[in-house]
C-alpha positions in Angstrom: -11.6 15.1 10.2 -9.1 18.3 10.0 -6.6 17.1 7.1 -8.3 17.0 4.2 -6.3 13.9 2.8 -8.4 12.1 5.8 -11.4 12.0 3.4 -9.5 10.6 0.7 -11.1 6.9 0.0 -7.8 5.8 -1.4 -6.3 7.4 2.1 -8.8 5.2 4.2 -8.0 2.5 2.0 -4.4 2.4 2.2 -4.9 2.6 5.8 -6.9 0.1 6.4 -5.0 -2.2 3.7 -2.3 -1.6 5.8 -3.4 -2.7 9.1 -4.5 -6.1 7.2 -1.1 -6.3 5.6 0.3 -6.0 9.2 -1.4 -8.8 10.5 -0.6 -11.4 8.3 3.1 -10.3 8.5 3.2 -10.8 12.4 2.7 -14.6 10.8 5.7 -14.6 9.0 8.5 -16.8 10.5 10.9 -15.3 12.7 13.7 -15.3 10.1 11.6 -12.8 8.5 11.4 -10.5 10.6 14.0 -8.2 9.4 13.4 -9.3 5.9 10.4 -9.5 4.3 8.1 -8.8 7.5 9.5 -5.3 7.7 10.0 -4.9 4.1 6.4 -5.5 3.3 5.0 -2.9 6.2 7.6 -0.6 5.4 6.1 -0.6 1.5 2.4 -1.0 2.8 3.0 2.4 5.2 4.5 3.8 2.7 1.2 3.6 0.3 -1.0 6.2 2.6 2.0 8.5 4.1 3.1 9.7 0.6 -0.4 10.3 -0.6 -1.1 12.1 2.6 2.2 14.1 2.4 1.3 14.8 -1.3 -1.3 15.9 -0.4 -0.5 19.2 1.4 2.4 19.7 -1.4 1.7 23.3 -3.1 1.3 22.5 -7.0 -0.5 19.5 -8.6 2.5 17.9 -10.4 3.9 17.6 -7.0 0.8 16.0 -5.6 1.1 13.9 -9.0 4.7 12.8 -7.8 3.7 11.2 -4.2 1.0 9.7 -5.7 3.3 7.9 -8.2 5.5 7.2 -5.2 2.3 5.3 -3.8 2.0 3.2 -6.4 5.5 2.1 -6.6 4.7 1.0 -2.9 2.0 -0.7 -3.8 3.8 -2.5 -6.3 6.0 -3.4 -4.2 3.6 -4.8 -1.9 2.3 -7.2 -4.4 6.0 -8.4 -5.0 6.2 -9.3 -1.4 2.9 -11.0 -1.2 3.9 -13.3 -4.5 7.3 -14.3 -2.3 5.2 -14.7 0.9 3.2 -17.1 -1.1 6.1 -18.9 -3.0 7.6 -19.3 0.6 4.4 -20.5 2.1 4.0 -18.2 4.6 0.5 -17.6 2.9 -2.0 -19.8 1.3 -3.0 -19.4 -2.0 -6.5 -18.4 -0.7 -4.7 -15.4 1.5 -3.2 -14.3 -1.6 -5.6 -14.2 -3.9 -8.2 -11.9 -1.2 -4.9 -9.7 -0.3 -3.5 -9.6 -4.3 -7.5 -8.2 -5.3 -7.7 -5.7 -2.5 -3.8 -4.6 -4.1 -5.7 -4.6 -7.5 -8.6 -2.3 -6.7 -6.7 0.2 -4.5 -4.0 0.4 -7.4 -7.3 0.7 -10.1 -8.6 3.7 -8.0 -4.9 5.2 -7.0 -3.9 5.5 -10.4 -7.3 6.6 -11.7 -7.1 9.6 -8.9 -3.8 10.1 -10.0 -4.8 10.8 -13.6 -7.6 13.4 -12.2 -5.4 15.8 -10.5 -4.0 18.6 -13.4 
């Protein structure tokens, strides 16, 4: 890998959360699709593109910034998944395995946010 964000874990992470995220939105109903569907894969993108762009900022504090920015996403990803459940668009099984992968990728975000002076 050339970018050195590519060997991030919480980079590979976020990616591949992503791509999960993505499929159970294509399930959403069509109503949806301009609403939450997008809403949730913008947020979920959003997660690995500002650690990523963070990451080739020229100070720490402004790495510090984009990876607050990625949690925010995150957050907001969670928000969406506890609406895609309330609207059943999800079983409660879905969330829980989607709403633990959210926990453990916000656990390690923030703790590598913490690490960078």
């Amino acid at each position: 890998m050339k970018f050195k964000f590519e060997n991030l874990i919480i980079w590979q992470k976020a990616m591949d959360f992503a791509e999960s995220i993505n499929v159970i939105s294509s399930k959403f109903p069509k109503k949806e699709r301009y609403n939450l569907s997008s809403q949730i894969m913008r947020a979920v993108d959003s997660i690995a593109l500002n650690i990523s762009e963070g990451s080739i900022g020229q100070t720490n504090p402004e790495f510090k910034r984009f990876m607050g920015y990625s949690i925010r996403s995150l957050a907001e990803v969670i928000t969406c998944l506890h609406k895609a459940k309330r609207r059943a668009y999800i079983s409660n099984e879905e969330f829980a395995i989607y709403y633990e992968h959210s926990f453990e990728l916000m656990n390690m975000m923030i703790a590598f946010r913490n690490k960078i002076n």
